[in-house]
LUMKOL-387478 format. One record per residue: z, y, x of N, C-alpha, C in turn; residue in three letters. Coordinates in nm, 2 decimals, always signed. Each point is the difference from the previous one (the first is absolute). Last residue first. Layout:
<n.pz->Z&n.py->Y&n.px->X&ca.pz->Z&ca.py->Y&ca.px->X&c.pz->Z&c.py->Y&c.px->X&res->ALA>;
...
***
This chain:
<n.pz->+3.38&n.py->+4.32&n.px->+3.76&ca.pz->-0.04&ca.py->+0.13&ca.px->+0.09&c.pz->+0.14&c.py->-0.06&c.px->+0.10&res->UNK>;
<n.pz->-0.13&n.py->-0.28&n.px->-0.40&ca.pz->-0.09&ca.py->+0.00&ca.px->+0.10&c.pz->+0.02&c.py->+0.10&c.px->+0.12&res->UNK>;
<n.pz->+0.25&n.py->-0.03&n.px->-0.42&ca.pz->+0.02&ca.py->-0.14&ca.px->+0.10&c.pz->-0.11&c.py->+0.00&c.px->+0.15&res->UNK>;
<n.pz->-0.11&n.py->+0.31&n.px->-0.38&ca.pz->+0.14&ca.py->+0.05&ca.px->+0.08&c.pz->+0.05&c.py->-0.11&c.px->+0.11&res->UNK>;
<n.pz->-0.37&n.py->-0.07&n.px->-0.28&ca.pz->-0.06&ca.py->+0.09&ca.px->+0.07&c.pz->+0.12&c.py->+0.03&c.px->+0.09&res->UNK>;
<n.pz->+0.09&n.py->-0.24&n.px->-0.34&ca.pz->-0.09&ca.py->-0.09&ca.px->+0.10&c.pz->-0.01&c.py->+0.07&c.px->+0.11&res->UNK>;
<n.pz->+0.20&n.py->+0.20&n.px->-0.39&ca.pz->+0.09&ca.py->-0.09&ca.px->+0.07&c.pz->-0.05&c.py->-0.09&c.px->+0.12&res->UNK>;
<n.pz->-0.27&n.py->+0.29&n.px->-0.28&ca.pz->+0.03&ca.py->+0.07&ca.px->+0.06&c.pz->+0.12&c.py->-0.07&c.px->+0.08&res->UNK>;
<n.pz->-0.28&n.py->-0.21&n.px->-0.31&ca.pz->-0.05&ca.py->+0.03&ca.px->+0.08&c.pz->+0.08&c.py->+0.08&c.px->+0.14&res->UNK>;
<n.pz->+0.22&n.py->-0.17&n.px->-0.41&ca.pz->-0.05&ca.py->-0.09&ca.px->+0.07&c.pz->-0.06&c.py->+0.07&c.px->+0.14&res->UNK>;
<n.pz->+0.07&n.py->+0.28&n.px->-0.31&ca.pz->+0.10&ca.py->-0.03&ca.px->+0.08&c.pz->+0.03&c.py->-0.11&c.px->+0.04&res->UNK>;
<n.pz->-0.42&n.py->+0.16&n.px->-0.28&ca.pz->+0.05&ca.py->+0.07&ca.px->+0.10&c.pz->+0.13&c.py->-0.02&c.px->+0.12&res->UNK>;
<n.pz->-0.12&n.py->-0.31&n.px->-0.35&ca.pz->-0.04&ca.py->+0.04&ca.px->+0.09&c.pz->-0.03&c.py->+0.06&c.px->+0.10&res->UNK>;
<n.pz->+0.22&n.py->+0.04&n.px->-0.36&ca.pz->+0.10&ca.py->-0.13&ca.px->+0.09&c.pz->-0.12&c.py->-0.03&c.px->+0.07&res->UNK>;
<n.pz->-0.14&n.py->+0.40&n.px->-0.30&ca.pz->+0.14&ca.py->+0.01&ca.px->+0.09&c.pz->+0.08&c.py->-0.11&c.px->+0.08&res->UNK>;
<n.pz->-0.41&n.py->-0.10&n.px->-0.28&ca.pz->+0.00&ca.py->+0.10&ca.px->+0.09&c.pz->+0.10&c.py->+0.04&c.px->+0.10&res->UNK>;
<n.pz->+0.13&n.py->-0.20&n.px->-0.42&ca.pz->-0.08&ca.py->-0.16&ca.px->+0.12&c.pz->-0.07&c.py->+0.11&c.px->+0.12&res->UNK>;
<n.pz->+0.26&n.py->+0.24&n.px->-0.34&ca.pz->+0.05&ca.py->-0.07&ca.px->+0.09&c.pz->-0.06&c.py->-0.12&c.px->+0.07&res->UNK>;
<n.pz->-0.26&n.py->+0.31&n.px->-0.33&ca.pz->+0.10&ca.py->+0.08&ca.px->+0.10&c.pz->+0.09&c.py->-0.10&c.px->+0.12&res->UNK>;
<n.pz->-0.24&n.py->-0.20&n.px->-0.41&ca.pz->-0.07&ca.py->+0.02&ca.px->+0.16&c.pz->+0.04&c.py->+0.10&c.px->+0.07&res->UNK>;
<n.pz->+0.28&n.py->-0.12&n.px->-0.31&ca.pz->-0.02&ca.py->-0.15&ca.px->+0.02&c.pz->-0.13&c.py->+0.03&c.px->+0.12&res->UNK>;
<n.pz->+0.15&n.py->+0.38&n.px->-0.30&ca.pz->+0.12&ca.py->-0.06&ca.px->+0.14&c.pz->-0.05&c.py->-0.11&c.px->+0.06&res->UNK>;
<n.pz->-0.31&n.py->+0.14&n.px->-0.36&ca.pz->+0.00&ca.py->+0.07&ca.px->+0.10&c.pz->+0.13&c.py->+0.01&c.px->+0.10&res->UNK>;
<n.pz->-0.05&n.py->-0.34&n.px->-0.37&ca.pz->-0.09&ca.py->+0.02&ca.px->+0.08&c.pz->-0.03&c.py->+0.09&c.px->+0.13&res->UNK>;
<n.pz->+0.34&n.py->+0.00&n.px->-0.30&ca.pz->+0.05&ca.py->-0.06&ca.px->+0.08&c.pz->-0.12&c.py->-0.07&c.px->+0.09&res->UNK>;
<n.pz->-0.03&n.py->+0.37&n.px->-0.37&ca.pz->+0.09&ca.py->+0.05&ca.px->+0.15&c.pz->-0.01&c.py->-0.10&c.px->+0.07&res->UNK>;
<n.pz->-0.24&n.py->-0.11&n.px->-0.36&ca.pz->-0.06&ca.py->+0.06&ca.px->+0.08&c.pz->+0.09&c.py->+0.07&c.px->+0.15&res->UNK>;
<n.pz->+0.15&n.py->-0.23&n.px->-0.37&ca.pz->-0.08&ca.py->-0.10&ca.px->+0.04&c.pz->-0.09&c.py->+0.10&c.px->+0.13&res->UNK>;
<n.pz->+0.30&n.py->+0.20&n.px->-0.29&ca.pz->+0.11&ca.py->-0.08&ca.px->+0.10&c.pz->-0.16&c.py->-0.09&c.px->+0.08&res->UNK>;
<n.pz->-0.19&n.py->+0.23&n.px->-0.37&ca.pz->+0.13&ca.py->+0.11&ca.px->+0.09&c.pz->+0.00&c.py->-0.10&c.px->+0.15&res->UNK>;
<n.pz->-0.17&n.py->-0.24&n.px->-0.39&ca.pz->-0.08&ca.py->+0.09&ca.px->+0.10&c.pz->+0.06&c.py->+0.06&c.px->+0.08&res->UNK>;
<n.pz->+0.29&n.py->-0.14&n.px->-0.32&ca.pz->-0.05&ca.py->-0.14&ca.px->+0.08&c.pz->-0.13&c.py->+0.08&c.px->+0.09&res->UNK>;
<n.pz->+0.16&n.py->+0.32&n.px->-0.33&ca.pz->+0.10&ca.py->-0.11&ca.px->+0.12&c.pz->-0.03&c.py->-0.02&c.px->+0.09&res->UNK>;
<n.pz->-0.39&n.py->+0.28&n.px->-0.20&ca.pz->+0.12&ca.py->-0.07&ca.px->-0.08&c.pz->+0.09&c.py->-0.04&c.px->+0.13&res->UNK>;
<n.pz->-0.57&n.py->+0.03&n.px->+0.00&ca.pz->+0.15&ca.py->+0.08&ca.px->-0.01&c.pz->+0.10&c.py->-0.09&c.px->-0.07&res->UNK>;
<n.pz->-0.43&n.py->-0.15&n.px->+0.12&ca.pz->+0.01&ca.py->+0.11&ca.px->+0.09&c.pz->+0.11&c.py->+0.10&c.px->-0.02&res->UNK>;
<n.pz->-0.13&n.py->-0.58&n.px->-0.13&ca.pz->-0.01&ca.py->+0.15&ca.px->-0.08&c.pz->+0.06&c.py->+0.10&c.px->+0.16&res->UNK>;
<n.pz->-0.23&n.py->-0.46&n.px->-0.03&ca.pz->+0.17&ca.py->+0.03&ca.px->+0.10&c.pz->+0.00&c.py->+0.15&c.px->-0.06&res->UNK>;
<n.pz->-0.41&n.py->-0.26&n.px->-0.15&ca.pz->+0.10&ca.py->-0.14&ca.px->+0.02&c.pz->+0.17&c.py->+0.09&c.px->+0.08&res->UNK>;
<n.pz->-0.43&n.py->+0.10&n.px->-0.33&ca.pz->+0.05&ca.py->+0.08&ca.px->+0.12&c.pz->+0.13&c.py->-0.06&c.px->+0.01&res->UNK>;
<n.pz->-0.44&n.py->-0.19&n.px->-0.22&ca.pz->+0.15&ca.py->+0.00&ca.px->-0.03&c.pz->+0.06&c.py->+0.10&c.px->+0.10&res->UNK>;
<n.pz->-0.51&n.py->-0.23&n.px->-0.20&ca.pz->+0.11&ca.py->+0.02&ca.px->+0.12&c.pz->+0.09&c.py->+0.10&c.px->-0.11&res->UNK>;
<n.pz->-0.39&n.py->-0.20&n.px->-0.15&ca.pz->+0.16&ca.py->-0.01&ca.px->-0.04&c.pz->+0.05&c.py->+0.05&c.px->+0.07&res->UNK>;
<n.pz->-0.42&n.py->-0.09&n.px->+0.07&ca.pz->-0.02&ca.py->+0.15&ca.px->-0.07&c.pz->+0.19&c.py->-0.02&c.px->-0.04&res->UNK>;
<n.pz->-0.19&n.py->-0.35&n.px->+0.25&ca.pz->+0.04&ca.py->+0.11&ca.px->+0.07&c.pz->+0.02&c.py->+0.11&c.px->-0.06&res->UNK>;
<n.pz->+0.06&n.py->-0.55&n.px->-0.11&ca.pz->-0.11&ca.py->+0.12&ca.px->-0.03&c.pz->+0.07&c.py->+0.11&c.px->+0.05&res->UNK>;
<n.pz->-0.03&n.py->-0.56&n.px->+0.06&ca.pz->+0.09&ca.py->+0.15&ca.px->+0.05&c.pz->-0.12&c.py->+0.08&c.px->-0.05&res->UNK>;
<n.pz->-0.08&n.py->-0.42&n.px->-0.05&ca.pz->+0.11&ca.py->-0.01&ca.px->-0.11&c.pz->+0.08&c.py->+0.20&c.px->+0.02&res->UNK>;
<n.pz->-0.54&n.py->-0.18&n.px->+0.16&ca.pz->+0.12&ca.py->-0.02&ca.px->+0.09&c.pz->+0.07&c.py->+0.03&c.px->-0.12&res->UNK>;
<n.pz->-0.47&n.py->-0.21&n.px->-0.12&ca.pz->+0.07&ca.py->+0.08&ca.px->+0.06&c.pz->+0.14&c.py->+0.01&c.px->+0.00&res->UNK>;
<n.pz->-0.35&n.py->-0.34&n.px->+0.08&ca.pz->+0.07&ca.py->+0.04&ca.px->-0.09&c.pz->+0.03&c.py->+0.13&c.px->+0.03&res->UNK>;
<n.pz->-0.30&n.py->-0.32&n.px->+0.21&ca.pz->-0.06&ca.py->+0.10&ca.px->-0.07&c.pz->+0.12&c.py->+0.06&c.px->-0.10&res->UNK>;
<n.pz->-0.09&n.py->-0.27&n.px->+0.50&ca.pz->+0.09&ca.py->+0.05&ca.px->-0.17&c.pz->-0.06&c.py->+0.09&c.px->-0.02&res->UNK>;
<n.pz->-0.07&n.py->-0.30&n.px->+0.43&ca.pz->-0.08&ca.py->+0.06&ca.px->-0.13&c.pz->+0.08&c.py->+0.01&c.px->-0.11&res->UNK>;
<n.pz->+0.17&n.py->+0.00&n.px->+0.55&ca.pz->-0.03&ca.py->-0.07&ca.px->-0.10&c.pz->-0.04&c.py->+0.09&c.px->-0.11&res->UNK>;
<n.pz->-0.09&n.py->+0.02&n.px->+0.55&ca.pz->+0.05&ca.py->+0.05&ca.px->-0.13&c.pz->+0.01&c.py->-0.09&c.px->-0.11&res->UNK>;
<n.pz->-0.07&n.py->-0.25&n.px->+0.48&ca.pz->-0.07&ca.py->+0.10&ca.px->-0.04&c.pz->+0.14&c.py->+0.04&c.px->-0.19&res->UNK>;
<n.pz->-0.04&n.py->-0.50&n.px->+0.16&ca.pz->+0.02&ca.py->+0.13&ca.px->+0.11&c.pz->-0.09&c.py->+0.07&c.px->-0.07&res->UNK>;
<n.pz->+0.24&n.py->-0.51&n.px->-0.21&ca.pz->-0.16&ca.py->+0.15&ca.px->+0.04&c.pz->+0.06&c.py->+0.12&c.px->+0.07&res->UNK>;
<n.pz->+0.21&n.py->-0.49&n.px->+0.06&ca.pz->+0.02&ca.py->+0.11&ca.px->-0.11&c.pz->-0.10&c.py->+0.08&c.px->+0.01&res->UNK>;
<n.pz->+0.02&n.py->-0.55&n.px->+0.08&ca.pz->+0.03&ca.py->+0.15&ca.px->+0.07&c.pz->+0.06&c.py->+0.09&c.px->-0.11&res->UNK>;
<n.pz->+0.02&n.py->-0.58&n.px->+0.06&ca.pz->+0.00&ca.py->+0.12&ca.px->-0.08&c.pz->+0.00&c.py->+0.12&c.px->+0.09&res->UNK>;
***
């Protein structure tokens, strides 16, 4: 037994329709609020342990 290679032939169409979308994480309120500060601390501090990784190296070195 093989399997066929190459695309398979469907002619159905897909169960997802696009005209539904949804604005899946609303832009205000609460949960936005908080969701967005701890986004912007969350790349404030991967930057900053970074930076003080880097600079702990750089110091060990002089």
């Amino acid at each position: 037994m093989s399997f066929p290679e190459g695309p398979l032939e469907t002619d159905a169409q897909s169960s997802y329709d696009d005209s539904d979308a949804v604005d899946p994480a609303p832009t205000d309120g609460l949960i936005a609020s908080v969701t967005r500060r701890l986004q912007a601390f969350s790349e404030r501090w991967s930057r900053r342990y970074v930076e003080m990784r880097v600079d702990a190296q750089i110091g060990r070195r002089d």
